[in-house]
C-alpha positions as CSV (number, residue, x, y, z in Angstrom):
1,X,23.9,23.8,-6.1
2,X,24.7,24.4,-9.9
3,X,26.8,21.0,-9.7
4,X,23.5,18.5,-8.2
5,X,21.6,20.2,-11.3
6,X,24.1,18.8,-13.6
7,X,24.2,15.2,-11.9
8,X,20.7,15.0,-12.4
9,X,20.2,16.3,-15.7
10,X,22.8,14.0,-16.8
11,X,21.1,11.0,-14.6
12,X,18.0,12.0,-16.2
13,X,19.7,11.3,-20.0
14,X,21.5,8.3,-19.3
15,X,18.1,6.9,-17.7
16,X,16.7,8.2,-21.3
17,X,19.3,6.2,-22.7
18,X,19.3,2.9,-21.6
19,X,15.3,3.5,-22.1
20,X,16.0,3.4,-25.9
21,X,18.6,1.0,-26.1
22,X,16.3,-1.1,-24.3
23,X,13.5,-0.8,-26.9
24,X,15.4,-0.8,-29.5
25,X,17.3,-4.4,-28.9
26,X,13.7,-5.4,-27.9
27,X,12.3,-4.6,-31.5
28,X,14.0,-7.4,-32.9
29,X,12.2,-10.4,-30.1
30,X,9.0,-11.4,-29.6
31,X,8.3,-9.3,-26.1
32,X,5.6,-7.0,-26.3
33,X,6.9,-5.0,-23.4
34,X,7.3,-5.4,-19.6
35,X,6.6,-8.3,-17.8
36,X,3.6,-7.7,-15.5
37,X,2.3,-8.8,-12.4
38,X,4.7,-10.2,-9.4
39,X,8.6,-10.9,-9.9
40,X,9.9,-14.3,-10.7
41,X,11.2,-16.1,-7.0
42,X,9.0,-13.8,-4.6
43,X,7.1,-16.1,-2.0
44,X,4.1,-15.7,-0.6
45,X,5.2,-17.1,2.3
46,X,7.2,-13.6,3.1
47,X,4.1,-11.8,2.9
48,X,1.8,-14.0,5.0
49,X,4.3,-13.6,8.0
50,X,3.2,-10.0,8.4
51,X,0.6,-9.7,10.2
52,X,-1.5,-6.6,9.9
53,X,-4.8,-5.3,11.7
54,X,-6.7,-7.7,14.4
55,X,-7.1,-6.5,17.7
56,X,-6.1,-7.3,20.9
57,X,-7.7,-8.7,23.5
58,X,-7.5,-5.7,25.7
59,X,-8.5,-3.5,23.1
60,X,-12.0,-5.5,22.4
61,X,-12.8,-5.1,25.5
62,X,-12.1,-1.5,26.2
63,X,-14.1,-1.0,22.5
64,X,-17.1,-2.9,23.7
65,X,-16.9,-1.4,26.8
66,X,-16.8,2.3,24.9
67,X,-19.3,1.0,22.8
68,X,-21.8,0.0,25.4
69,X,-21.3,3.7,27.0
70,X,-22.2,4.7,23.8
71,X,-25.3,2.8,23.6
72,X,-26.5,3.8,26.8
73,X,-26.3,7.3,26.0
74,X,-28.2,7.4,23.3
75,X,-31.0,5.4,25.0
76,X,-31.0,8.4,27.4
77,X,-31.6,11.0,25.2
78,X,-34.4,8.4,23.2
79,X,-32.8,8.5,20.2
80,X,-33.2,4.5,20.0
81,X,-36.0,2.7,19.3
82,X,-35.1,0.7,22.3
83,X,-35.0,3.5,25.0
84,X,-38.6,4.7,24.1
């Protein structure tokens, strides 16, 4: 245990390290810091492939059909407009 304590503090330093080497061969240019937004070379392309959410068409139906049981209870115990 004492040794992965060790290997971390000292990962922990070198990170440190290469922080301030970093800024400090970075006084000299023009760059006011990191680059934001996305990286250079990522395609949207890669994203628009994944498809998330949507619903199948199984699915509607069994949500319209719980949706409709829904409805119709509520009409029985008047608390729509509709059922009065």
């Amino acid at each position: 245990m004492e040794i992965d304590k060790i290997v971390a503090d000292l990962m922990k330093e070198r990170d440190r390290l290469v922080s301030a080497i970093a800024a400090l061969m970075g006084a000299g240019s023009k760059s006011t810091g990191k680059r934001r937004g996305r990286k250079p070379g990522r395609k949207a392309a890669t994203t628009a492939k994944k498809r998330r959410g949507g619903i199948s068409k199984e699915g509607r139906k069994r949500l319209s059909e719980m949706m409709k049981k829904r409805w119709a209870e509520r009409r029985k115990k008047g608390m729509t407009k509709l059922g009065k």
